[in-house]
N, C-alpha and C positions, 0 to 999 in steps of 0.2 A: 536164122536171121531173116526179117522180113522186108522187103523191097521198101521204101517209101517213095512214092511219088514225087516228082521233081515236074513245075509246073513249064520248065523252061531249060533247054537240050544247048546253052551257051554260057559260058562264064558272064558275069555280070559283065566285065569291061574291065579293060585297064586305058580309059583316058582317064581326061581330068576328074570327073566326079569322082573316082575313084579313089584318086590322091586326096579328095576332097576330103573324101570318107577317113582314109587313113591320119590326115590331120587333125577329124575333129576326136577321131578315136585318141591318137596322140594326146589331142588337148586335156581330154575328160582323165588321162593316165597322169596328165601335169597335176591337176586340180588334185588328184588324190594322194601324190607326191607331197605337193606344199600343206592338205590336212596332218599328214603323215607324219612329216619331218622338221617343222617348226617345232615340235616341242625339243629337239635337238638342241634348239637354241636357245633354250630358258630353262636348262638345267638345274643352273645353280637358282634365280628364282623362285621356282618352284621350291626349289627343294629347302630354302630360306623361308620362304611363308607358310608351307604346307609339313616343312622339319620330316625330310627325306633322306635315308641313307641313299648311296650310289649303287646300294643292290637294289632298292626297292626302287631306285627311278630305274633301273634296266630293265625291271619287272613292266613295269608300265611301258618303256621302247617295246619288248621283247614279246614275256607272255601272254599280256593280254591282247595283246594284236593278235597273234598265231595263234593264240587257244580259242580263240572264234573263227579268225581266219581256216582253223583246220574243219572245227565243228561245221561249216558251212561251204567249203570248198567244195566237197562231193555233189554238196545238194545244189551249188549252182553249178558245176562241171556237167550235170546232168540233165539240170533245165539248158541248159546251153545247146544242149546236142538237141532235146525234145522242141523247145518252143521258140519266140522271139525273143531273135539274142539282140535288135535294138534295145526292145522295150522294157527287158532284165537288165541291161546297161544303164537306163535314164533313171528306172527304179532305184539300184543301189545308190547312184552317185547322189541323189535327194535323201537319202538313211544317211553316208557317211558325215554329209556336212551335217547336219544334224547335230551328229554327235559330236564332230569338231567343238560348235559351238557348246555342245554338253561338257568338253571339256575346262571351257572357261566356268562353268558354273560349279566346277566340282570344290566341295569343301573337305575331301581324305582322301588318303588311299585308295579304300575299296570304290567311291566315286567315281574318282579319275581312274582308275583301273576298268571301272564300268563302262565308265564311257570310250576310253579306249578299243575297247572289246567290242564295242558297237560299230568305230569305226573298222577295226579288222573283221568281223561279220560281211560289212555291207561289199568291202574293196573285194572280196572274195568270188564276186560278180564280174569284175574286171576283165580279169589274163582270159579266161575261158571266152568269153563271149565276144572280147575282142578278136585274139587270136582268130578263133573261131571265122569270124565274119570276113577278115584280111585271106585266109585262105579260100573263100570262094573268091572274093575280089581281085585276086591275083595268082597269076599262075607260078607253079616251081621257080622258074628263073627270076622271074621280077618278084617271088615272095621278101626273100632277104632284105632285098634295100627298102620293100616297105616296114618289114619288121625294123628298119636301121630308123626310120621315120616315125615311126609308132614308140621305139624305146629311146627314142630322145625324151618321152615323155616326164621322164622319173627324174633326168637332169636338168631338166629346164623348170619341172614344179622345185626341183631339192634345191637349187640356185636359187629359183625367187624366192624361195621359204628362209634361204640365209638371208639372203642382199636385203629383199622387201621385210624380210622379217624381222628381222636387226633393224633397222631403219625405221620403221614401223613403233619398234618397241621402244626404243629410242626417243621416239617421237610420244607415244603416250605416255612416260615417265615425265619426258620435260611440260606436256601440256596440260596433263590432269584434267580430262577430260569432264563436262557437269553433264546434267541433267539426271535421264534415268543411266546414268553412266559415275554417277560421283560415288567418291571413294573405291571404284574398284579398281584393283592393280594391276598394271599395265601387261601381265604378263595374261591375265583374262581377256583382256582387250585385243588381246592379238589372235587368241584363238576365237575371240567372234570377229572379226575384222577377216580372217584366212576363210573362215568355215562357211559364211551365206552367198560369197558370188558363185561358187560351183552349182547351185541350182541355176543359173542362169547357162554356164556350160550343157547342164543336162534336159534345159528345154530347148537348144539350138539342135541340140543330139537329136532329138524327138522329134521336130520338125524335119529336119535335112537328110536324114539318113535312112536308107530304106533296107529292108530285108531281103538281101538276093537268094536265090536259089541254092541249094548244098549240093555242091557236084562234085564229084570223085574225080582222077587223074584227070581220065580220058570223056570227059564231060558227062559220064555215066549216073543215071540216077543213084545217091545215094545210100547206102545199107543201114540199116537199124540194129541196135543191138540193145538186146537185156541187160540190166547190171552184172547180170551173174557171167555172160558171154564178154559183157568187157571185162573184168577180174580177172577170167580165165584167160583173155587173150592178153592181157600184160604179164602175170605168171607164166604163161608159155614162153613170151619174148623177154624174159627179167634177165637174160645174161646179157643182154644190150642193155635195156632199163635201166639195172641195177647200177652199172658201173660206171653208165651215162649221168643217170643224178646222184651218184655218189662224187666222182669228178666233178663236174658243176658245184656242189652243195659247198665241196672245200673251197671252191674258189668265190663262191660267194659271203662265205667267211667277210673277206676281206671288204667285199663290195658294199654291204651292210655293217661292219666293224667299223671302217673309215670314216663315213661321217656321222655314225653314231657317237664315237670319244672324240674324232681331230677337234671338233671344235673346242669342247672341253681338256683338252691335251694343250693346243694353243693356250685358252686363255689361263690355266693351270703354272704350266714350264716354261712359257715363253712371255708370258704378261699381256696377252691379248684382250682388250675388253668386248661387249656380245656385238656390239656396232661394229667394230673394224673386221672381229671375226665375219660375222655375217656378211658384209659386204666384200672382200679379201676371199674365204674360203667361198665363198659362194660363190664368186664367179669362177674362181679358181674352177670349184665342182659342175658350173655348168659346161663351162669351156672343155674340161676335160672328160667327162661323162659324153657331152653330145662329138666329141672326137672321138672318142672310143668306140662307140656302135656304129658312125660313118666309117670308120677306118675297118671295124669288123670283115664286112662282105669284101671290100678290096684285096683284103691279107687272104681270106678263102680262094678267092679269085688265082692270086699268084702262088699259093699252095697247091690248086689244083690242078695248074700245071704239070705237077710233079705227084700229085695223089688224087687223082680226079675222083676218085671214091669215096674219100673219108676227109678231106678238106674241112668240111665242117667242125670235128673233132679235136683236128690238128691246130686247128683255130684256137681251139681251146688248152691245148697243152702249151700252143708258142703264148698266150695271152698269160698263162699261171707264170711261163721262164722271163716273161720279162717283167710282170708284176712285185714278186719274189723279194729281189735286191732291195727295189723301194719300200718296200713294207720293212726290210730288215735293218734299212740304214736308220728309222725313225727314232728307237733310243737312241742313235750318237748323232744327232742333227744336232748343229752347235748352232742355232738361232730360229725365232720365228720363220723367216723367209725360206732359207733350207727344209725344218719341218714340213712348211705349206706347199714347199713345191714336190717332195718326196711323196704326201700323198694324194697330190693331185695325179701326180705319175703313175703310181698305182692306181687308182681309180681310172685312169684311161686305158691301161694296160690290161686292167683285169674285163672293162668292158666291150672287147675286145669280140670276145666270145656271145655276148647276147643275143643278136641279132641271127647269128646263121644258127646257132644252137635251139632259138626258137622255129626257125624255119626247117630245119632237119628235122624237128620234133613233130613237125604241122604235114609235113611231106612224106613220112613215113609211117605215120598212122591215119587208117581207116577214117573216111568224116565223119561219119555218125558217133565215132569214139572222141573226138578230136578235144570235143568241152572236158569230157574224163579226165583225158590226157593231160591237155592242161591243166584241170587245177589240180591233179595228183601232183606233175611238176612243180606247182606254182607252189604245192603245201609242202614238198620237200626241202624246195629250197629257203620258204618263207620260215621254217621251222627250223632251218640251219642259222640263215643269216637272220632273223629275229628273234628268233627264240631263246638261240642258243649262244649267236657272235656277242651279243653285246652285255650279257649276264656273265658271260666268260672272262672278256676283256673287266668286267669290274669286281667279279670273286679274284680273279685275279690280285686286280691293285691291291684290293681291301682285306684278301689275307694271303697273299704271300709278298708281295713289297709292301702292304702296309702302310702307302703314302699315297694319298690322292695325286699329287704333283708328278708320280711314276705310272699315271694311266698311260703314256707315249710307250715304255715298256712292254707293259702287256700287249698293246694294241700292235709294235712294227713284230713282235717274235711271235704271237697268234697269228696273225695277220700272215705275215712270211711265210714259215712253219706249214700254216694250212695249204696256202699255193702251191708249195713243194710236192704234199704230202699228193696233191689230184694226179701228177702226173701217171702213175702207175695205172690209176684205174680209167682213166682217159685214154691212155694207151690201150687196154683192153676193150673199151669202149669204139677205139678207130676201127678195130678189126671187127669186132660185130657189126657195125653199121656198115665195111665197106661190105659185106657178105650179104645182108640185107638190101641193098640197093640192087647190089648186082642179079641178084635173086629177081629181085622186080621189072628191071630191065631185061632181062633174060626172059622171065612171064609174058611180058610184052611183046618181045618181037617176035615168041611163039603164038 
């Protein structure tokens, strides 16, 4: 490993410009939420114009996001750690909208598949470069509640992406918009209407946000490492790793499951039209996503009372026991209003864990590794909950109940099931990490 030079022996700062940072970082994580997650809500649309099965619209949720998102995770995990993680940031977020807007223009499958694939490519720039930049910006202790500020981000794009988007679309049906706009369907309109103000996000990025210095714990110039020495250094530490995002991965099952089908679940079983939905689940989703990652570092807080070394983790096992129920009751929710509140509860339950699980993850690994880290994480879990949750939830419906209107089915006993299934190896996961800290703390005060 080779030294890098560090031009400056002090953390950036934790005043205001800091938060600053943290908020626009947040903002640019909304922008790519609302790219992201609006097509959620013009399922059946699309799938009426473009004559889509419910696998092959998962396909486009699912794998074409993560099968670029994977293909480009490492290579920005790794610019991350090497170069400017601002101006890797401003770059991606001007590609994904991009391709937002590519995907109003697509006329098939493999189009909109394409362009999807462009947007999971570019968002793959994100987690790493983000994270990344918040860990020199804040120390251990006050990391958490900035990660709690940075992952409000995905709830407050996923909410405006229902509310505005619903509303939105809404709106171009009833107006039928002319000029170089006539005749296209309003379900195009909304993906260029989402997709071009995020450049404007990512030239405020550009101007405002500066590149701090990569410091280690104890303000120490940071370490370099090869590809081949990070590899090795996550296979050596994989009985933590492993069991850490294997726990996570189930519980993001749910987190990615939820409002990829609720809303199609509402307006399916419960008679919900995309308006009511969108504006209804949507705040539901914002309200209870940005409660969930506030409430995260508090519940670590009063765990750590009692487990001051692995808190983090425990975070994550109490987030799956209370998520669980709610995910299970949603087959026998006897109304709209029940369903919607069942998985907003789960959705704030399960996000529970983000916030200190991303800060454990940024605090216990080396910084020069950190970008790696990240998007290794970011591609497991992306690969769980996109890949895999919402292709699941719809091979489901579509051969073994066999009735679109039983997507609620598949989705509370997936959903459940998987929450359950994290506790074991979360539990495995608590006792590696508290051995690991302690380890570290122990280094230190020798």
């Amino acid at each position: 490993m080779n030294a890098s030079a560090s031009p400056c022996s002090v953390r950036s700062g934790e005043g205001a410009y800091a938060w600053i940072v943290a908020v626009l970082l947040a903002t640019a994580y909304a922008v790519a939420f609302i790219d992201r997650q609006v097509l959620n809500l013009l399922v059946d649309p699309i799938k009426k114009s473009l004559v889509f099965s419910d696998t092959q619209f998962s396909l486009l949720q699912g794998l074409a996001f993560v099968a670029a998102y994977a293909a480009m995770g490492v290579v920005f995990g790794r610019l991350a750690d090497q170069h400017n993680r601002r101006n890797l940031l401003v770059a991606g977020t001007v590609i994904w909208c991009a391709f937002t807007v590519g995907c109003g223009l697509a006329t098939g499958f493999w189009s909109f598949f394409g362009a999807r694939a462009g947007i999971g490519a570019a968002e793959a720039c994100l987690l790493p470069a983000s994270w990344s930049l918040l860990s020199d910006y804040f120390s251990r202790e006050r990391l958490p509640r900035a990660m709690s500020l940075f992952l409000m981000g995905p709830f407050v794009g996923g909410g405006f992406a229902l509310i505005f988007g619903g509303l939105l679309f809404r709106h171009l049906v009833a107006s039928a918009p002319g000029g170089i706009f006539t005749g296209l369907e309003a379900w195009r309109l909304t993906f260029f209407a989402v997709g071009a103000p995020g450049v404007i996000i990512a030239l405020i990025v550009w101007l405002a946000v500066r590149e701090p210095p990569r410091l280690g714990e104890a303000a120490a110039p940071a370490q370099s490492y090869t590809l081949r020495e990070g590899v090795a250094y996550i296979v050596g530490e994989r009985a933590f790793y492993g069991s850490f995002f294997g726990g996570l991965s189930l519980l993001i099952v749910g987190l990615f499951a939820l409002p990829a089908w609720t809303p199609a679940f509402l307006m399916r079983a419960h008679g919900g039209s995309p308006a009511s939905v969108g504006l209804q689940y949507g705040t539901a989703t914002l309200i209870a996503g940005c409660s969930g990652v506030l409430l995260g570092p508090w519940i670590a807080r009063l765990l750590a009372r009692r487990y001051p070394l692995d808190a983090p983790v425990r975070t994550a096992m109490f987030a799956g026991l209370c998520a669980a129920p709610a995910c299970l009751f949603l087959p026998f929710a006897p109304n709209y209003w029940s369903a919607l509140l069942a998985s907003a509860t789960a959705s704030c339950c399960l996000n529970f864990t983000l916030p200190v699980a991303a800060a454990a993850l940024q605090v216990s690994t080396p910084n020069r590794l950190r970008g790696l880290m990240t998007s290794t994480y970011a591609f497991v879990l992306t690969a769980t909950g996109m890949g895999i949750a919402p292709t699941l939830i719809a091979l489901v419906t579509d051969r073994v109940f066999g009735d679109p209107a039983r997507v609620g089915a598949a989705l509370g006993w997936i959903t459940g099931l998987s929450a359950l299934a994290s506790l074991p190896l979360l539990a495995i996961a608590a006792r590696h990490y508290a051995a690991r800290l302690q380890a570290a703390r122990g280094g230190a005060e020798s």
